[in-house]
C-alpha positions as CSV (number, residue, x, y, z in Angstrom):
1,X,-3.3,-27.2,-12.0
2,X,-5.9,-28.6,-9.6
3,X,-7.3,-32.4,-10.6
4,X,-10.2,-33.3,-7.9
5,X,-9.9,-37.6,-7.6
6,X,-13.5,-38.9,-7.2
7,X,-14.3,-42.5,-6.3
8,X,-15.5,-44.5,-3.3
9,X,-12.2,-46.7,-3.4
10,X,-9.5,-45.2,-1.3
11,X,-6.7,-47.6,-3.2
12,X,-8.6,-46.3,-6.4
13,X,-8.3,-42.5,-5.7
14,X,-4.6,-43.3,-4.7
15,X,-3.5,-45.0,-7.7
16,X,-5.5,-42.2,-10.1
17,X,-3.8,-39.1,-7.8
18,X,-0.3,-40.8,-8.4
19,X,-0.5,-41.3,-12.0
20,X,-1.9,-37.4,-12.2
21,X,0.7,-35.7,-9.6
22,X,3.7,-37.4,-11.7
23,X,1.9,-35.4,-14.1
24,X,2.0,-31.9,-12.5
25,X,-1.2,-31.9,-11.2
26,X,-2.1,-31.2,-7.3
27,X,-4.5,-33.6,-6.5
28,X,-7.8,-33.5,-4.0
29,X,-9.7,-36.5,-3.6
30,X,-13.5,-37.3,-2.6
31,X,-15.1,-40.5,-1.9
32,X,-19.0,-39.9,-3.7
33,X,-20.1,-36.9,-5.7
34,X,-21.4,-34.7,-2.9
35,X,-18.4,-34.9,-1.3
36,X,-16.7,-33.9,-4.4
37,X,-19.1,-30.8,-4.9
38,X,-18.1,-29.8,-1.2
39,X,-14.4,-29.4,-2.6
40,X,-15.4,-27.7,-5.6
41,X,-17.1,-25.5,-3.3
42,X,-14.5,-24.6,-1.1
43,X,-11.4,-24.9,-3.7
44,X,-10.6,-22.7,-6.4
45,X,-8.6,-23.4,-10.0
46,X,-9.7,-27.5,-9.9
47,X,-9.4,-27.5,-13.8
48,X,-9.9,-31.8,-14.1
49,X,-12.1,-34.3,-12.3
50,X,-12.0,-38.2,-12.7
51,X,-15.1,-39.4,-11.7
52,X,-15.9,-43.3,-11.2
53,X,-19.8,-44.1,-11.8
54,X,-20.7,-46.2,-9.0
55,X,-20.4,-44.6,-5.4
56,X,-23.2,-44.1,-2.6
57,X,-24.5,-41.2,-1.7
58,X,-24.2,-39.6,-5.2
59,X,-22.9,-41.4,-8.2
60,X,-21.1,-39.9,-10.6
61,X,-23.5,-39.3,-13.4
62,X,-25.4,-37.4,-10.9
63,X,-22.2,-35.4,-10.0
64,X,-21.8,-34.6,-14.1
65,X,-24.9,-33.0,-14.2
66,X,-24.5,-30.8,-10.9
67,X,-21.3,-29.7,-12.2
68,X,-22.7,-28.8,-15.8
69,X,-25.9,-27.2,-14.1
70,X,-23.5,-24.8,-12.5
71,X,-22.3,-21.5,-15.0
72,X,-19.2,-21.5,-12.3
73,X,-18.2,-25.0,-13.3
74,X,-18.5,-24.9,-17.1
75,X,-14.5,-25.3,-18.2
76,X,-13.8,-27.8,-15.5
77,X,-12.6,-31.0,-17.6
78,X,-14.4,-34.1,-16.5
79,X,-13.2,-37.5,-16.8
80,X,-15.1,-40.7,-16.1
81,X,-12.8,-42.9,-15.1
82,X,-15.3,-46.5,-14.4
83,X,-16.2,-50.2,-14.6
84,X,-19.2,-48.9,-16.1
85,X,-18.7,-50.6,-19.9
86,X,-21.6,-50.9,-21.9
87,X,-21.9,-48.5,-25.0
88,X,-25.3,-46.8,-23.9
89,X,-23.4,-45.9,-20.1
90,X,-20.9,-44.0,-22.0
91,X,-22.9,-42.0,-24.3
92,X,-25.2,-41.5,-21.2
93,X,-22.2,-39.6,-19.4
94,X,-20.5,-38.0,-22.7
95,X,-24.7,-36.5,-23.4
96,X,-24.3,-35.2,-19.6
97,X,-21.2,-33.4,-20.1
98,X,-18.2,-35.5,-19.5
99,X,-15.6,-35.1,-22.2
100,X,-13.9,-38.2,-21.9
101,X,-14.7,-41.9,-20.6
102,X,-11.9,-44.5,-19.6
103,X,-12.9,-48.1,-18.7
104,X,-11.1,-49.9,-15.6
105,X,-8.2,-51.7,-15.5
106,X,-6.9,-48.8,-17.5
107,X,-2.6,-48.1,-17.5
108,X,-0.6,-44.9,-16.4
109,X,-0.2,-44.2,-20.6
110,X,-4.0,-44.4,-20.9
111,X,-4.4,-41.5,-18.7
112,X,-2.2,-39.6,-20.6
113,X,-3.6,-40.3,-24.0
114,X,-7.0,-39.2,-23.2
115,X,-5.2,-36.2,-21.0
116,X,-3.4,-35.2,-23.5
117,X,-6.2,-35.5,-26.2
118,X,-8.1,-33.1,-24.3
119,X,-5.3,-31.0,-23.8
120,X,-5.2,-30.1,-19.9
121,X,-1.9,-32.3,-19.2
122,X,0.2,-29.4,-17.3
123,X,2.7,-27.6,-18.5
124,X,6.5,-29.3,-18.5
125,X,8.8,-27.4,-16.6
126,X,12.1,-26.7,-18.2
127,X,14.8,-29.3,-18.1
């Protein structure tokens, strides 16, 4: 499974693609949301995006609604993963089309929990 890392911080997009490739995931990363539509563009099978709020060039609500405009795009699982806090900035993304929201610092187990509640966490291999 393909999980596309979007955020302006490189340190950010590294700690978010390490917590997701322990998970089974193969990770792609993107530092604003047109970049990130670029990759969607020219990859196949990306099945999860975490998506911080606040970058230049496009933010990440923006990127929610290009994503959801798009028929191609409609069962990728989208993931705000943000600073962004305040109860009306969540339901603004979640109205937009983001299934779940997770507010920075956030742990490893976090990721999980909302992964696994939206059941996309990849498959364990057998032991």
């Amino acid at each position: 499974m393909k999980a596309l890392v979007i955020d302006d911080s490189r340190t950010m997009r590294r700690i978010v693609s390490g917590v997701l490739k322990n998970l089974g995931f193969e990770t792609l990363e993107a530092g604003d949301g047109q970049e990130a539509l670029e990759v969607m563009e020219s990859e196949s099978d990306i099945t999860l995006c975490c998506i911080d709020w606040n970058m230049p060039v496009m933010d990440g609500l923006t990127y929610v609604k290009e994503v959801r405009a798009r028929a191609e795009w409609r069962d990728v699982t989208l993931m705000m993963i943000t600073t962004e806090s305040e109860h009306g900035q969540i339901v603004r993304a979640l109205a937009a089309g983001a299934h779940e929201y997770l507010i920075k610092p956030f742990t490893p187990e976090a990721i999980v929990q909302k992964l696994d509640f939206l059941g996309v966490l990849p498959a364990k291999e057998p032991a």
